[in-house]
MMTF fields as JSON, N, C-alpha, C and O atoms, coordinates in Angstrom:
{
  "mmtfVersion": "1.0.0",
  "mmtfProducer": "UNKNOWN",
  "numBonds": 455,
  "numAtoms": 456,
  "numGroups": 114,
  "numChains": 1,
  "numModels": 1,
  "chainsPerModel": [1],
  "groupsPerChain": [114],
  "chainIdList": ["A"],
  "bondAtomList": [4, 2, 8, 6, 12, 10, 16, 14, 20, 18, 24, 22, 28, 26, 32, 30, 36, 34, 40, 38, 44, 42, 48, 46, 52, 50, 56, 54, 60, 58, 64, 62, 68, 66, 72, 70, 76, 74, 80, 78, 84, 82, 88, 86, 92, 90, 96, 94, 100, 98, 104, 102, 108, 106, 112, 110, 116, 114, 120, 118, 124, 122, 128, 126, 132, 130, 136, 134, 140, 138, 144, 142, 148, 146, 152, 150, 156, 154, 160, 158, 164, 162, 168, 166, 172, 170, 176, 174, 180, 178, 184, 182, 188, 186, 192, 190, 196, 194, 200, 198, 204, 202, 208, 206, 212, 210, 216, 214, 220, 218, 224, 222, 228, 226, 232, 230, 236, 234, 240, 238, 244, 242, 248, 246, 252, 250, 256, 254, 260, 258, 264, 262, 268, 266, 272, 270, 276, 274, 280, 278, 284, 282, 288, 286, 292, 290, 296, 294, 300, 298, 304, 302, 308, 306, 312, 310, 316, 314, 320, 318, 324, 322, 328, 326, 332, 330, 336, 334, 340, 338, 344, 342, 348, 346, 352, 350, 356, 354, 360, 358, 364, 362, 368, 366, 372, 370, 376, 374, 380, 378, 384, 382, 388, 386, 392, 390, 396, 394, 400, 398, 404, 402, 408, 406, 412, 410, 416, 414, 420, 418, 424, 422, 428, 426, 432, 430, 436, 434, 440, 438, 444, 442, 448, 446, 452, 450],
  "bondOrderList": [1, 1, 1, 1, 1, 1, 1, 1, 1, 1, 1, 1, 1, 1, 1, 1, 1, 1, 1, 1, 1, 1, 1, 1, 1, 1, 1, 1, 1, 1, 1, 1, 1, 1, 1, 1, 1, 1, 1, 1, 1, 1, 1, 1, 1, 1, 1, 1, 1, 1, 1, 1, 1, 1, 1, 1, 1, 1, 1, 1, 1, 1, 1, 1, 1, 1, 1, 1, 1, 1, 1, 1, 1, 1, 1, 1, 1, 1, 1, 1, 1, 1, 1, 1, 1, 1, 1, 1, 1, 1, 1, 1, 1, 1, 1, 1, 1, 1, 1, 1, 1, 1, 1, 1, 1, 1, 1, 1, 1, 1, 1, 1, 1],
  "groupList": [{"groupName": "UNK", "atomNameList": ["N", "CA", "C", "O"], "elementList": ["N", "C", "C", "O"], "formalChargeList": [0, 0, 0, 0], "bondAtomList": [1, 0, 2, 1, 3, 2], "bondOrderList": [1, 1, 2], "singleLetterCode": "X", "chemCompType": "L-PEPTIDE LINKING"}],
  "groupTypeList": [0, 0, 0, 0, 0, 0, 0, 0, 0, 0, 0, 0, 0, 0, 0, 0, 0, 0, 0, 0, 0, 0, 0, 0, 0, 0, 0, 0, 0, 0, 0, 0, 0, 0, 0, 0, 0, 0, 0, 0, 0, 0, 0, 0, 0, 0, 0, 0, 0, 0, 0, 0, 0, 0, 0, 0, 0, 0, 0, 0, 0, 0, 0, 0, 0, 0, 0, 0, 0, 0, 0, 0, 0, 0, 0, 0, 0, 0, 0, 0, 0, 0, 0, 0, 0, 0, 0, 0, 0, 0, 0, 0, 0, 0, 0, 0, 0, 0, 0, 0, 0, 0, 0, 0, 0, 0, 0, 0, 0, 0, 0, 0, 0, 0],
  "groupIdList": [1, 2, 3, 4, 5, 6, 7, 8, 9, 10, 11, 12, 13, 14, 15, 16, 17, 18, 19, 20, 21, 22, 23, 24, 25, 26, 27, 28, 29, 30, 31, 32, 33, 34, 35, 36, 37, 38, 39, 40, 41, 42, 43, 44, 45, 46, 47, 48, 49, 50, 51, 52, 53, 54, 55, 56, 57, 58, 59, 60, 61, 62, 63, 64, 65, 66, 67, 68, 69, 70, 71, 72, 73, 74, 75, 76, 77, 78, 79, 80, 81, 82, 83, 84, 85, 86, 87, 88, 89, 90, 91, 92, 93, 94, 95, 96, 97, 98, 99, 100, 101, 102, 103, 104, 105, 106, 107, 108, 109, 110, 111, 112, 113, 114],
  "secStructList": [7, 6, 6, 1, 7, 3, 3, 3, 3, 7, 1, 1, 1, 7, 7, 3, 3, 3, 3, 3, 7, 7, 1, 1, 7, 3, 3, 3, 3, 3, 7, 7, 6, 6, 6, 6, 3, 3, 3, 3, 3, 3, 6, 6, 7, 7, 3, 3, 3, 3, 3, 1, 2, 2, 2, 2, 2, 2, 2, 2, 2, 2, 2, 2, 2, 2, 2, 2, 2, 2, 2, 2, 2, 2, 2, 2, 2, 2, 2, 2, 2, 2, 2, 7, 7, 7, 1, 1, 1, 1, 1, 7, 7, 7, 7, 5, 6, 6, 6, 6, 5, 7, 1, 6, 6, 6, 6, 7, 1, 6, 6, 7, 7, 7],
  "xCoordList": [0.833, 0.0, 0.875, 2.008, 0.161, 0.893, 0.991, 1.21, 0.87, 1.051, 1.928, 2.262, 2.63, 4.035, 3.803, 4.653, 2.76, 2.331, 1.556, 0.731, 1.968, 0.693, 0.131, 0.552, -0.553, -1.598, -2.827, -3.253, -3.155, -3.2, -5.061, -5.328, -6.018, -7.142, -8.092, -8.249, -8.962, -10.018, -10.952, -10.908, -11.576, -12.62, -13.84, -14.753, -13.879, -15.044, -15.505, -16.636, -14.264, -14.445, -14.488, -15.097, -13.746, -13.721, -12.652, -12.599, -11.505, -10.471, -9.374, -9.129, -8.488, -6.838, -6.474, -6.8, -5.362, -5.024, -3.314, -2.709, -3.053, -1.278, -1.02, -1.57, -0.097, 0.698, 1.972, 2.507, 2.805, 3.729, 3.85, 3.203, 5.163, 5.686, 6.87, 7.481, 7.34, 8.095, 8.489, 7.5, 9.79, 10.146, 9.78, 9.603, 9.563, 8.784, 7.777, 7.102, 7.26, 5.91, 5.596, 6.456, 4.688, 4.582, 3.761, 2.91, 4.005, 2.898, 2.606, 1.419, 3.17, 2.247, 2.844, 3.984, 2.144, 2.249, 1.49, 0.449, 2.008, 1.833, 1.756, 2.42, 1.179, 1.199, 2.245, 2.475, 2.837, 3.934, 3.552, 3.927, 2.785, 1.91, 3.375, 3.852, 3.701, 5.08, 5.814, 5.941, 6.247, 6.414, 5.874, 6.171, 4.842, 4.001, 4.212, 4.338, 4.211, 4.568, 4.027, 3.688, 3.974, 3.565, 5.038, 5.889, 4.451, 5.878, 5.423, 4.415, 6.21, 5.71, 6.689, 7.86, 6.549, 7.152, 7.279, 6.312, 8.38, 8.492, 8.716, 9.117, 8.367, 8.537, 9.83, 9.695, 11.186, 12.095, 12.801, 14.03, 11.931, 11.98, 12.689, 13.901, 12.225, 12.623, 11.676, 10.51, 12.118, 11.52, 11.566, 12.586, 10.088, 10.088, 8.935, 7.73, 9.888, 9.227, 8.741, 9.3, 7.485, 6.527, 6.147, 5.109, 6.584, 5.746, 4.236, 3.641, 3.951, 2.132, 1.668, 0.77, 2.587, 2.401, 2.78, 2.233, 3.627, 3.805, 2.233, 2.031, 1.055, -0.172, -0.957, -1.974, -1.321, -1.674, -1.439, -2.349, 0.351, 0.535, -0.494, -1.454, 0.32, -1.251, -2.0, -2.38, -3.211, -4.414, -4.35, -4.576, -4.049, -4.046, -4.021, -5.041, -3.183, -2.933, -3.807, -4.257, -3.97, -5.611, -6.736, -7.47, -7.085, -8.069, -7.956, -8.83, -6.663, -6.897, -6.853, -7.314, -6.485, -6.866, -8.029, -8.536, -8.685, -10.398, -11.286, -12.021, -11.358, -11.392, -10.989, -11.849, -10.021, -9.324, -10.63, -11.495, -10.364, -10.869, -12.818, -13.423, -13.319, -14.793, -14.995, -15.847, -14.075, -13.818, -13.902, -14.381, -13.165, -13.139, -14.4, -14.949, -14.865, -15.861, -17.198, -17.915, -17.491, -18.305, -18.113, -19.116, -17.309, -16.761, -16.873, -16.922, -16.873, -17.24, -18.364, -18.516, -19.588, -20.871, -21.59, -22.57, -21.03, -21.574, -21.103, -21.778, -19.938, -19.288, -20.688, -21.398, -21.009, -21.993, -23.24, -23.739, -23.718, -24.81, -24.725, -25.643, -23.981, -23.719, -23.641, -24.296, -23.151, -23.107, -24.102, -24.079, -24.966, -26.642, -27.28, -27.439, -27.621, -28.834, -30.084, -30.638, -30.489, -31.917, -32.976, -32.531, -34.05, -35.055, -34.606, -35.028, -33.595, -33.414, -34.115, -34.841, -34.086, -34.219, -34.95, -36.016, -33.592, -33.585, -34.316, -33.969, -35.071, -36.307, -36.513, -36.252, -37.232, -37.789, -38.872, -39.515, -39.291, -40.625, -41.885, -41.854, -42.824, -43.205, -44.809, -45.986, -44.15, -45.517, -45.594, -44.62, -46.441, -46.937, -47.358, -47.281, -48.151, -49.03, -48.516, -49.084, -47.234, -46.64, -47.27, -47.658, -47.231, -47.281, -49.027, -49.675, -49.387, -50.993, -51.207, -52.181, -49.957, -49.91, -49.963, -48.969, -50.615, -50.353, -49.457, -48.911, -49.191, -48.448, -49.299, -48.957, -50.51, -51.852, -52.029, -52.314, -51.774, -52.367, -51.244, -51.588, -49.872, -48.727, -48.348, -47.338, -49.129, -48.919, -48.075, -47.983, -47.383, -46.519, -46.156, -45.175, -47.669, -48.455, -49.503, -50.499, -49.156, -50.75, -51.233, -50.228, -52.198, -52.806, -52.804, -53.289, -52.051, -52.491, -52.649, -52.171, -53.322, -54.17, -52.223, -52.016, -51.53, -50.41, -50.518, -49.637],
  "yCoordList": [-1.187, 0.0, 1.247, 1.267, 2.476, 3.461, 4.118, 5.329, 3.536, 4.28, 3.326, 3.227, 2.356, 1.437, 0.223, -0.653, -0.042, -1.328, -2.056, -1.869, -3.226, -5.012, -4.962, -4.764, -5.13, -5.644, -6.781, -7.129, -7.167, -9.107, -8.638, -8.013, -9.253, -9.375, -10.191, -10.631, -10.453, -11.283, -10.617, -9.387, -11.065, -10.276, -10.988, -10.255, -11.965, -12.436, -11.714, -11.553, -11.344, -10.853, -9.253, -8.592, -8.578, -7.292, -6.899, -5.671, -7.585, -7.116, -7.422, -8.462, -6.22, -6.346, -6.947, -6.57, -8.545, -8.766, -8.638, -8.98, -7.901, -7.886, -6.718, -6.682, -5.808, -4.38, -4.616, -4.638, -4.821, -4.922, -3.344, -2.929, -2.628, -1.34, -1.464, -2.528, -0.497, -0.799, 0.881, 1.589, 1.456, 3.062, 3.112, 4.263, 2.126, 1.866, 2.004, 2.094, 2.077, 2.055, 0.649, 0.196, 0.146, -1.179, -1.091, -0.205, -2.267, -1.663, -3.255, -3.369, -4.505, -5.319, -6.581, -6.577, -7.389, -8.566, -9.972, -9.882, -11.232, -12.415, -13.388, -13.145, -14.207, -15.646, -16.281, -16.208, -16.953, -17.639, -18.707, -18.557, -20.043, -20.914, -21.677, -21.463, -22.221, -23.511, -22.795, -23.647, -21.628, -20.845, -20.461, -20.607, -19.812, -19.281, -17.343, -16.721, -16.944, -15.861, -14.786, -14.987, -13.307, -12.779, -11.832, -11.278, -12.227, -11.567, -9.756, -9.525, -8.931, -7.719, -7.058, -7.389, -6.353, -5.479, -3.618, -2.973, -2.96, -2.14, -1.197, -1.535, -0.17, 1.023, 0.881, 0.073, 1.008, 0.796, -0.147, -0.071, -1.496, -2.66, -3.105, -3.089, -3.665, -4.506, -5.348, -5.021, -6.275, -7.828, -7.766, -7.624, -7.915, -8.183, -8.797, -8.549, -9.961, -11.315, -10.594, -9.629, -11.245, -11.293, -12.263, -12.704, -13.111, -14.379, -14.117, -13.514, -14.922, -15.003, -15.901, -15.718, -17.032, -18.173, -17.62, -18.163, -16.628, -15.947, -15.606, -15.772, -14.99, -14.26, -15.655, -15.125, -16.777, -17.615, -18.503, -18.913, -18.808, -19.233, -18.288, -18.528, -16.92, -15.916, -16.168, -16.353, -16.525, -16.587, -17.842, -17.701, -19.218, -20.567, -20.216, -20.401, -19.752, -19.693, -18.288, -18.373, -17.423, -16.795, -17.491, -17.219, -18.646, -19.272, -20.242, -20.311, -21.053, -21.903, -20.965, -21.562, -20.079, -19.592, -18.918, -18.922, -18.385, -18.318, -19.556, -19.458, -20.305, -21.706, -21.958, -21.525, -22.477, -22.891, -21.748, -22.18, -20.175, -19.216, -19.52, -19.319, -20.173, -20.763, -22.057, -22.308, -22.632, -23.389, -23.926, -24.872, -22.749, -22.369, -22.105, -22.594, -20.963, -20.166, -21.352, -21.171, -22.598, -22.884, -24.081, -24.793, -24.397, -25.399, -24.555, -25.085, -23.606, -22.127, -21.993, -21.643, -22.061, -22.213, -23.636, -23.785, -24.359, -25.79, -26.182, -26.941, -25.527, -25.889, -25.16, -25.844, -23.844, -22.986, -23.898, -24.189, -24.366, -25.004, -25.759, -25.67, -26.87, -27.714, -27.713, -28.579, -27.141, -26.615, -25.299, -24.834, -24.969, -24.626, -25.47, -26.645, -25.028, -25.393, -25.251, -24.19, -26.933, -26.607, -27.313, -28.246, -26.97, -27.299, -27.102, -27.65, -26.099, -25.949, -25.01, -24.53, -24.387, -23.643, -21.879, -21.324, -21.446, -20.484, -20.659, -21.642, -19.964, -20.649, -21.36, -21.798, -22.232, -23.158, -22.899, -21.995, -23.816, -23.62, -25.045, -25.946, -25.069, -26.224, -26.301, -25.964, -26.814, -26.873, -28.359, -29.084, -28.711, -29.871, -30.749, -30.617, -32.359, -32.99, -33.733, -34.826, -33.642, -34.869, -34.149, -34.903, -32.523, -31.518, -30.953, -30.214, -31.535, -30.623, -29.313, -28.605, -29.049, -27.406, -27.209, -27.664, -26.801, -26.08, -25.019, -24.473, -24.544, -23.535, -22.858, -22.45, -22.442, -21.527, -20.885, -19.748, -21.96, -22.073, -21.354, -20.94, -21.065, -20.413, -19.043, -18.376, -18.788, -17.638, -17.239, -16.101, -18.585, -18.896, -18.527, -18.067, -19.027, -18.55, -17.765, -17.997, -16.623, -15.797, -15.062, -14.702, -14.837, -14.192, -14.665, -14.04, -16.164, -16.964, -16.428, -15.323, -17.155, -16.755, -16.544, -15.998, -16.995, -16.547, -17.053, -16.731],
  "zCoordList": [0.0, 0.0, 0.0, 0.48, -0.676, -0.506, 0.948, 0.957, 2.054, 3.784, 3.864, 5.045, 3.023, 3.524, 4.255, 4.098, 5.08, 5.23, 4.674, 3.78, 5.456, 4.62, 6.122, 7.261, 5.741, 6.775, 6.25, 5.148, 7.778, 7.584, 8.307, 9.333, 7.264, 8.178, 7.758, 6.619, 9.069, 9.127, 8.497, 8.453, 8.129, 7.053, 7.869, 8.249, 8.068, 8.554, 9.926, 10.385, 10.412, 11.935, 11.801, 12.642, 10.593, 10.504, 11.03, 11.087, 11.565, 12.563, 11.953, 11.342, 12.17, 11.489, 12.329, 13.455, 12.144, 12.394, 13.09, 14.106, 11.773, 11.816, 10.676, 9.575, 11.168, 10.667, 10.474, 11.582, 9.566, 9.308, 8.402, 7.441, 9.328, 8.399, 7.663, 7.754, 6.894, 6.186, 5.517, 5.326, 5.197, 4.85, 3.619, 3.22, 2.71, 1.106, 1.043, 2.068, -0.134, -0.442, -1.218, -1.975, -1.076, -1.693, -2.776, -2.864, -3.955, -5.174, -5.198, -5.505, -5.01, -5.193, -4.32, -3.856, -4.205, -2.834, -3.279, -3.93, -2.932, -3.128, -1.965, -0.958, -2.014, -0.784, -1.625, -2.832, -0.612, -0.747, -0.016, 1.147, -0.24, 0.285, 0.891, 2.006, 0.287, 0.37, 1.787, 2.667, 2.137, 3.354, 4.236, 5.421, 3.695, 4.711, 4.705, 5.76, 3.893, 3.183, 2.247, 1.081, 3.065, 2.117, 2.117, 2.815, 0.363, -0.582, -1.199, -1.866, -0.866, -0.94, -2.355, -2.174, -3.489, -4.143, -4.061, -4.465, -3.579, -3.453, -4.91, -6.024, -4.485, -6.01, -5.822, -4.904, -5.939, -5.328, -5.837, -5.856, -6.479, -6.917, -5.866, -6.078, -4.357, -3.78, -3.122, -2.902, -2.859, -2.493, -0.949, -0.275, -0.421, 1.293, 1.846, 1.816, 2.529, 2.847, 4.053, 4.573, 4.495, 5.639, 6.358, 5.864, 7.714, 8.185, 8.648, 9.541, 7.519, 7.787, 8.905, 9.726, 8.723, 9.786, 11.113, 12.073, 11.366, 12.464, 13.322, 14.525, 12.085, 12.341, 12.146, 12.594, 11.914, 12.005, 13.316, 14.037, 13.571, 15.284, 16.208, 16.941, 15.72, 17.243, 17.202, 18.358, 16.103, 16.099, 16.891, 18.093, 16.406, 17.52, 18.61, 19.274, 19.061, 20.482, 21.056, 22.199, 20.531, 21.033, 21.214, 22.165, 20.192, 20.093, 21.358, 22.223, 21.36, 22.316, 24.115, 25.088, 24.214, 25.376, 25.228, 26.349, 24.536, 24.651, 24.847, 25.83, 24.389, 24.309, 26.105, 26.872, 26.608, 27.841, 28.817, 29.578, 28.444, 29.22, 29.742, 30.795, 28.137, 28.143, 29.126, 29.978, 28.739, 29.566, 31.319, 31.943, 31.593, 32.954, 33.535, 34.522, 32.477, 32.935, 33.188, 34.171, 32.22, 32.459, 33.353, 33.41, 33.91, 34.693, 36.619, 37.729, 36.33, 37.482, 37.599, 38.769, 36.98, 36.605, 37.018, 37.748, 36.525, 36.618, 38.452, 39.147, 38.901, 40.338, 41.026, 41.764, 40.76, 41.547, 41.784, 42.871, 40.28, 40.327, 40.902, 41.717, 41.147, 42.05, 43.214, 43.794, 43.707, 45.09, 45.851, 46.991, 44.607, 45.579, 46.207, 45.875, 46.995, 48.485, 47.401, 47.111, 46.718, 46.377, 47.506, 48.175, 47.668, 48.724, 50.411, 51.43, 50.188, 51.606, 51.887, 51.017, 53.43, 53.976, 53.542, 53.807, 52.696, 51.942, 50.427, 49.772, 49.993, 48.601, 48.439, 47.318, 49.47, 49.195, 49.015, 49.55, 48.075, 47.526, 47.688, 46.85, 48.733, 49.19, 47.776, 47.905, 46.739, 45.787, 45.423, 45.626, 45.026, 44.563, 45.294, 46.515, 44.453, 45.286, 45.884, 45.883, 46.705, 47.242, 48.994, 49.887, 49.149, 50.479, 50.26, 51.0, 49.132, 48.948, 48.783, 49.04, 48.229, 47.777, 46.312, 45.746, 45.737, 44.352, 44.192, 45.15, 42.438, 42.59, 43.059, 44.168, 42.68, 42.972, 44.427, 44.801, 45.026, 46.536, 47.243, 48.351, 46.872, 47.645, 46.68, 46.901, 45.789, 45.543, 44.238, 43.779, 43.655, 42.551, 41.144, 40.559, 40.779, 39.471, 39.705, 40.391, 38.961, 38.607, 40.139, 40.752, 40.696, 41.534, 42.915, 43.857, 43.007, 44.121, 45.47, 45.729, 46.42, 47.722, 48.705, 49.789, 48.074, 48.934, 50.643, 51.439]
}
């Protein structure tokens, strides 16, 4: 580009990934698959390699600690749930026909006599 950098982005996500600068101006650029490479041409006529796989490792390893981070989070969630007090003391809720209460009759659903 004529502001001197390549820059690397997700399009799907909308987010630049990676800024690579450079004191040139660049007029044209290639993947270099077999490397992992973007190949840049300067007005200047010079040649400048870029690791793409560099911006590909980050992304992995962002991914896998978002990933690890979800992880946690719902393993933190599932511990909470687990370890609530259901039918104790604190909200308990005495409904159904095992106690002869309806939801109705404690106030639950709708208007009940409470």
């Amino acid at each position: 580009s004529t502001d001197s950098t390549v820059r690397v982005w997700d399009y799907s996500a909308g987010v630049e990934l990676k800024v690579w600068k450079h004191p040139e101006e660049f007029r044209c650029l290639a993947l270099k698959r077999a490397t992992g490479h973007i190949v840049a041409g300067t007005d200047q006529h010079h040649i400048v390699s870029f690791p793409l796989s560099e911006v590909a490792a980050s992304q992995r390893a962002n991914r896998e600690a978002e990933t690890a981070e979800l992880e946690a989070a719902e393993a933190t969630a599932a511990e909470a749930l687990g370890s609530a007090e259901v039918g104790g003391e604190q909200g308990r809720l005495d409904a159904g026909p095992e106690n002869g209460r309806g939801l109705e009759e404690i106030g639950a659903v709708g208007g009940g006599k409470g």
